[in-house]
C-alpha positions in Angstrom: 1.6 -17.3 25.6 0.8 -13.6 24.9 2.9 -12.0 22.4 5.0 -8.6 22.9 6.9 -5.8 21.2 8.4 -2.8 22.9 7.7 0.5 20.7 8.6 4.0 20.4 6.6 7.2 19.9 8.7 10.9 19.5 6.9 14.6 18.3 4.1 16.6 19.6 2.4 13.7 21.2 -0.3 16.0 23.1 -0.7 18.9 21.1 -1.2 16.3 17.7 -3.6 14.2 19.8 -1.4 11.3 18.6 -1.1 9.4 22.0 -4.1 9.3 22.9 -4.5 7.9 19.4 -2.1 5.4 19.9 -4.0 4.6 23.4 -7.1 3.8 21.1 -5.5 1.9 18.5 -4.0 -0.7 21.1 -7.3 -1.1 22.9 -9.2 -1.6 20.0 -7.4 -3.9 18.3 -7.5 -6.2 21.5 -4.2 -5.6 22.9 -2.5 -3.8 26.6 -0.1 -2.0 26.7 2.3 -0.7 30.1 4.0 2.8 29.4 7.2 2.3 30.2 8.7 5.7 29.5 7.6 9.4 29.0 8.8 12.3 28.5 6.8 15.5 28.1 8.5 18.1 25.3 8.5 21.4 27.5 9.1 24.0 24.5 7.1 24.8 21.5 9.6 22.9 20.1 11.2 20.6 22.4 8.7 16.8 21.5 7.5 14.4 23.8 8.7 10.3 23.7 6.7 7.8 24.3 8.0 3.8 25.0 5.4 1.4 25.7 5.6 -2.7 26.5 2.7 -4.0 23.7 0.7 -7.6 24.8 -1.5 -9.1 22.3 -2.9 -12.6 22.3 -0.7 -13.9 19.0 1.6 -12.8 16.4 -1.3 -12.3 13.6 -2.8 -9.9 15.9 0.0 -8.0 17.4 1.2 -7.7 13.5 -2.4 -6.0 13.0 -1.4 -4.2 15.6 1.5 -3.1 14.3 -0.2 -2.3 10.8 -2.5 0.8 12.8 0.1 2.0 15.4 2.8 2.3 12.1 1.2 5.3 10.3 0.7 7.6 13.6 4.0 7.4 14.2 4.4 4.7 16.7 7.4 2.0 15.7 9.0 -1.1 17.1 12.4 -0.7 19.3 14.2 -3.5 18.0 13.8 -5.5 15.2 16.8 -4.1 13.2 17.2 -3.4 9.2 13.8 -3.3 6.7 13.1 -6.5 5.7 13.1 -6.3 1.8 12.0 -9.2 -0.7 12.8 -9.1 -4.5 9.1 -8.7 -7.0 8.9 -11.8 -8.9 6.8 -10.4 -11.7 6.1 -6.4 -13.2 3.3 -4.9 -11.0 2.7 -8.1 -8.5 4.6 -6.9 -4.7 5.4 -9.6 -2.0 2.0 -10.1 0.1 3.6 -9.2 3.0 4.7 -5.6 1.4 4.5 -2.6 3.9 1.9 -0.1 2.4 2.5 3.8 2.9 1.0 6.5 4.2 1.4 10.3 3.4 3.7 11.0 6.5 7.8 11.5 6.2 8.7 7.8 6.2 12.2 6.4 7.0 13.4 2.9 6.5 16.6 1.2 8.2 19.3 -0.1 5.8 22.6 -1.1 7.1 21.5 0.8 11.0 21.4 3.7 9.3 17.8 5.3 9.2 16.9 6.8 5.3 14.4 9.2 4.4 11.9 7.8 1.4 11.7 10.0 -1.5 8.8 10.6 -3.6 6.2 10.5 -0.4 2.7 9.6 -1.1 0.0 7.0 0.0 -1.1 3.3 -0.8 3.1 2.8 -2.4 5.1 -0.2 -1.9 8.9 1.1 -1.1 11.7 -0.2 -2.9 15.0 0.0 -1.5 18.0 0.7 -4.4 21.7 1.5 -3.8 21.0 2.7 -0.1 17.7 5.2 -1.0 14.4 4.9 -0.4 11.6 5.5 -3.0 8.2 5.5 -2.9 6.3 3.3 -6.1 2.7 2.5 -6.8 1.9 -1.1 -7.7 1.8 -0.5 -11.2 5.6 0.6 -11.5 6.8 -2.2 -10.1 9.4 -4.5 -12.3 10.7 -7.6 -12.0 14.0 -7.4 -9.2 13.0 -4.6 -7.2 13.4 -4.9 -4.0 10.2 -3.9 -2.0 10.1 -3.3 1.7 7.8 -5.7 3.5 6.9 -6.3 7.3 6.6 -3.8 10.2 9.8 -3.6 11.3 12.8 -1.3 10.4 9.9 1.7 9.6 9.6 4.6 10.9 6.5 7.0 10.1 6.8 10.9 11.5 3.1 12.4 11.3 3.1 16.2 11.0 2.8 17.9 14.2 0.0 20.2 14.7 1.3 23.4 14.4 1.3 26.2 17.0 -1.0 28.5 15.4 -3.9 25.7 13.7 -6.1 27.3 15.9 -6.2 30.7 13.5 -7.9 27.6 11.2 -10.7 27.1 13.0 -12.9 29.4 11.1 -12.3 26.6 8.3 -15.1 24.4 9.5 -18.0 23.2 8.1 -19.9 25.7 10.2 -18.7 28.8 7.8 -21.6 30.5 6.7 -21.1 34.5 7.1 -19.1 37.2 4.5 -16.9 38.5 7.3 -15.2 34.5 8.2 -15.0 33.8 4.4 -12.7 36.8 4.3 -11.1 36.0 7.4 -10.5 32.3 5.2 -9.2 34.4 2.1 -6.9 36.0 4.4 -5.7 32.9 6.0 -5.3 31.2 2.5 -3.1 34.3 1.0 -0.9 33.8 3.7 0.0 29.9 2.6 0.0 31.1 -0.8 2.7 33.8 0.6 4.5 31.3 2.4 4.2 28.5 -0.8 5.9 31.5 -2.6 8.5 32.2 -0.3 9.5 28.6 0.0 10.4 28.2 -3.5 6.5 26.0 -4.3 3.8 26.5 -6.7 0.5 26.8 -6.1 -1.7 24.7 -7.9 -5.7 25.0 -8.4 -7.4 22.0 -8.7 -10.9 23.3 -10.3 -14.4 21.8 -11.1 -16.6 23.5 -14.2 -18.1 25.3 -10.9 -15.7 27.7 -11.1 -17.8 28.7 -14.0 -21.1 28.2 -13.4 -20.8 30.6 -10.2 -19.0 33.3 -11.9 -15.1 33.0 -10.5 -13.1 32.9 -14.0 -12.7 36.4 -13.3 -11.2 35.6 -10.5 -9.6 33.0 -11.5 -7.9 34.3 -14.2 -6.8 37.5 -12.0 -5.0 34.8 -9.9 -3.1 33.3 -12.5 -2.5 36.7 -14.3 -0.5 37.5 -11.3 1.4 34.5 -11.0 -0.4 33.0 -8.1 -1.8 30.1 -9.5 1.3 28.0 -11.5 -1.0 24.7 -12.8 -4.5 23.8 -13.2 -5.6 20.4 -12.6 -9.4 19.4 -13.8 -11.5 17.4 -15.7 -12.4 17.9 -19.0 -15.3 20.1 -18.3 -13.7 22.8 -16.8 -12.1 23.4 -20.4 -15.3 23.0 -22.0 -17.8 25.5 -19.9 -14.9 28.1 -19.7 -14.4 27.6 -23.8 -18.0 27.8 -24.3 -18.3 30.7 -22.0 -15.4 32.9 -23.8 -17.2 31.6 -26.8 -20.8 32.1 -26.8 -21.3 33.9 -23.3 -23.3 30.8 -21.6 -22.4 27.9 -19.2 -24.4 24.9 -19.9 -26.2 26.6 -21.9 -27.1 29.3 -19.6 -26.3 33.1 -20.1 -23.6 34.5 -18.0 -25.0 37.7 -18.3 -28.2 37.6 -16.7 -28.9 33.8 -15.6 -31.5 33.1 -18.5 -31.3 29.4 -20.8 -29.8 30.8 -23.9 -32.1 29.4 -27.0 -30.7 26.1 -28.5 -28.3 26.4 -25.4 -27.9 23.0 -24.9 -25.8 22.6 -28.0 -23.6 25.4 -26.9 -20.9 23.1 -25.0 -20.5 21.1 -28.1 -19.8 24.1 -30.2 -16.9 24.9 -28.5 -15.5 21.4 -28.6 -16.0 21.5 -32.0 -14.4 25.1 -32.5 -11.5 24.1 -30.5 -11.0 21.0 -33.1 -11.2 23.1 -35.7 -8.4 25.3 -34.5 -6.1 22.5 -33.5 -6.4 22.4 -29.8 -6.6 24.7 -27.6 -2.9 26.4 -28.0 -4.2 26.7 -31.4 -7.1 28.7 -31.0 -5.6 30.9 -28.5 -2.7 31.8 -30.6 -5.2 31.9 -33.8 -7.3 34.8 -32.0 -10.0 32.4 -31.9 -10.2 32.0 -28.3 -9.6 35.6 -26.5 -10.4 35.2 -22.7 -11.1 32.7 -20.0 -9.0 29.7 -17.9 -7.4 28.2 -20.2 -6.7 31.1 -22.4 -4.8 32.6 -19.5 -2.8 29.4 -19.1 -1.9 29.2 -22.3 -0.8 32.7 -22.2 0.7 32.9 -19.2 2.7 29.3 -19.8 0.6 28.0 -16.5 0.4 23.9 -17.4 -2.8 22.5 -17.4 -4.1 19.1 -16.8 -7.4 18.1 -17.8 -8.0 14.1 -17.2 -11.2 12.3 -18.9 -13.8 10.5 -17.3 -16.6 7.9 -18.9 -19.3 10.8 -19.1 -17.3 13.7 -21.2 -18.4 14.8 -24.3 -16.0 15.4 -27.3 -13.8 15.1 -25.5 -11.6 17.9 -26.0 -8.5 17.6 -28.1 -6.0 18.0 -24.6 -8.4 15.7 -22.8 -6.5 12.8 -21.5 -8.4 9.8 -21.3 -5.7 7.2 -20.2 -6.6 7.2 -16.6 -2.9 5.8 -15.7 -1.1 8.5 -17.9 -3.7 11.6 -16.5 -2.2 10.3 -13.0 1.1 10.9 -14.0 0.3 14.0 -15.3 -1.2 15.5 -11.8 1.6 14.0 -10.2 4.5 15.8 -12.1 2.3 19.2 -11.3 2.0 18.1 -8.2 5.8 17.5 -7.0 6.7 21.1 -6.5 3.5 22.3 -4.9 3.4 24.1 -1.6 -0.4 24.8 -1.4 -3.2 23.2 -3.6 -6.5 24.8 -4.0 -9.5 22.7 -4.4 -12.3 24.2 -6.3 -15.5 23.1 -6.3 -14.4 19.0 -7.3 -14.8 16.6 -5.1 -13.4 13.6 -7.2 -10.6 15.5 -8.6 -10.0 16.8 -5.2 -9.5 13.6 -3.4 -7.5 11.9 -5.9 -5.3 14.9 -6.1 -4.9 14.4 -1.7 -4.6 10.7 -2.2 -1.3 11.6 -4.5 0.4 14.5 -1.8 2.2 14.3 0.8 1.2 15.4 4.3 3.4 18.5 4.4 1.9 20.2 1.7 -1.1 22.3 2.3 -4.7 21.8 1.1 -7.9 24.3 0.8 -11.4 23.1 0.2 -13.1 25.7 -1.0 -17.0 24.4 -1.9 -20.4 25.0 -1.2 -21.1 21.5 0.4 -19.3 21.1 4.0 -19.3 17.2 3.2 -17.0 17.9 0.3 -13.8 18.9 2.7 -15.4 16.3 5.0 -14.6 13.6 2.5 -10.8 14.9 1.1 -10.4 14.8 4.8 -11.6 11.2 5.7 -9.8 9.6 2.6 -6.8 10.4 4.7 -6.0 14.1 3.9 -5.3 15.2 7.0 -3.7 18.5 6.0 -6.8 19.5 4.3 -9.0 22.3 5.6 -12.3 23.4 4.9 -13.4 26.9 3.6 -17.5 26.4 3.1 -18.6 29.5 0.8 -19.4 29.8 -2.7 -16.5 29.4 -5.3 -17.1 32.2 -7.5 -16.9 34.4 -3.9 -14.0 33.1 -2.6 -11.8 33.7 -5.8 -13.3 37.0 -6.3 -12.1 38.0 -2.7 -8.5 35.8 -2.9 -7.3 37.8 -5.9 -8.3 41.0 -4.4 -6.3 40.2 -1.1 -3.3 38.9 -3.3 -3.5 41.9 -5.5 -1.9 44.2 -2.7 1.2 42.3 -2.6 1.0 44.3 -6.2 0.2 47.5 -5.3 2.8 47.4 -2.0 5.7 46.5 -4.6 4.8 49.2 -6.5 4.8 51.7 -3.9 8.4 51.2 -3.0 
């Protein structure tokens, strides 16, 4: 006897591409489906529903089935409250726990339907005096009590906006100066808009901001208050600190592109100067360190997060090397953002998507197209793809932010 369930899709449907996703998901996964209802939004604003009658062979599979539709917006009609279960033990959910995606989530407690806070991928939910939150695996303790199942969720994807086609230009197939500016303009409008709304922008940077020339740019940005946290590894510190220092990156010469002599020991003096100053507060406020990233930060009261990784040297003093505790650190810079810039990391760049929600804005900016290809397949969908050189694109950003400057002065 087949098995069914009656679901429910509602939001830009067509323009999002999401039912013919939802089309896709039920044919693969072995299932038919009859449309029962649907309604076609006939505004910009106005959505679309969807209701369709689901078959699959068995529960196990329709569950599966279930477990793809859930995330593109697509929920069961009945089925009443979230089913909750209590953990057992710190940091071990229920097997049967319902695992999040990025998207506005709701749950159903007591018929009424309740926004999750704290929106992010790969959580468990737990369910506490009527609210919602979401909670990574680790966080778990002992009595909380963790949504499992498929029913009593609700997932709202973000709709494709209007205007995403004025994005197109962000493709992999970038490779001209006149679309790069046309992507530096597009990008200092979400930076506009992140400033309007009350968000920060944050950089997430790779030590190729340096090698390729943009901490002038860089700093010009966060000078002028449109970068407000810097999340790297601990190599960004170290080539911007030994290029403030000794004028090299990796032992290179900023000046003219030629391997300094000895260079290669060059990144380790600056680790070293930095310990001898006490950090790198310390030798900013000491005079000892007079220019670059983090002396801007630290000037300008911009936090900055750098996280460790097996391969650093030094490391430096502000390096965190607990991965668990450099998490939480990106996280708490990454609550209030409205835009995030990736730089030229690819590692630091997805795990910095995996940790955002779906509303907030992500640009790629690296040399490699597969680099915003990846951000993008981890499940990033927000994330678009500027192809161009680093150094280029900040050079040009805080030259098309710098009018907003000028303008206010002029009235």
């Amino acid at each position: 006897m087949p098995f069914e369930e009656v679901v429910e899709a509602e939001g830009h449907l067509i323009d999002s591409h999401l039912m013919e996703q939802i089309f896709d998901k039920v044919v693969e996964s072995n299932g038919r489906f009859e449309v029962e209802q649907f309604r076609i939004g006939r505004t910009n604003g106005e959505p679309s529903y969807l209701r369709l009658r689901l078959e699959a062979p068995d529960r196990r599979q329709m569950e599966h089935l279930l477990a793809q539709l859930l995330p593109i917006g697509c929920s069961p009609v009945l089925g009443g409250d979230a089913t909750v279960k209590a953990v057992e033990r710190d940091k071990c959910a229920p097997e049967d726990f319902y695992s999040t995606s990025n998207h506005h989530t709701f749950v159903r407690l007591g018929g009424d339907w309740i926004e999750v806070q704290n929106q992010r991928m790969d959580a468990m939910i737990v369910v506490k005096d009527n609210e919602a939150f979401c909670r990574r695996l680790r966080d778990l303790k002992t009595g909380d009590m963790v949504v499992t199942g498929m029913h009593g969720i609700r997932v709202a994807p973000e709709s494709k906006e209007r205007d995403r086609l004025a994005f197109a230009f962000m493709s992999n197939e970038i490779s001209s100066e006149r679309q790069v500016e046309t992507a530096v303009r597009q990008t200092a409008m979400l930076a506009r808009q992140a400033k309007e709304q009350g968000k920060t922008i944050v950089a997430v940077a790779g030590p190729v901001v340096v090698h390729t020339g943009g901490v002038s740019g860089m700093t010009k940005l966060i000078r002028g208050g449109w970068i407000n946290g810097v999340l790297s590894g601990n190599a960004l510190g170290v080539h911007d600190i030994e290029s403030a220092l000794l004028g090299t990156s990796l032992g290179v010469r900023m000046a003219d592109g030629r391997q300094a002599e000895h260079g290669h020991r060059n990144h380790m003096r600056a680790i070293n100067a930095i310990y001898h100053a006490g950090g790198i507060r310390g030798a900013v406020e000491s005079g000892k360190l007079t220019s670059g990233v983090m002396y801007e930060c630290v000037k300008n009261n911009v936090p900055f997060v750098l996280a460790g990784s097996l391969r650093d040297d030094g490391p430096l003093p502000e390096t965190i090397t607990d991965m668990n505790e450099a998490q939480d650190a990106y996280a708490a810079q990454l609550r209030p953002a409205g835009l995030v810039i990736c730089l030229g990391s690819m590692l630091h760049s997805i795990a910095t998507g995996n940790m955002l929600p779906s509303w907030v804005k992500i640009v790629c900016v690296d040399i490699n197209p597969a680099v915003a290809t990846k951000v993008s397949d981890r499940g990033t969908g927000q994330a678009v793809g500027v192809v161009t050189d680093v150094g280029l694109f900040l050079e040009l950003l805080a030259k098309e932010l710098s009018k907003d400057v000028t303008a206010e002065g002029k009235e």
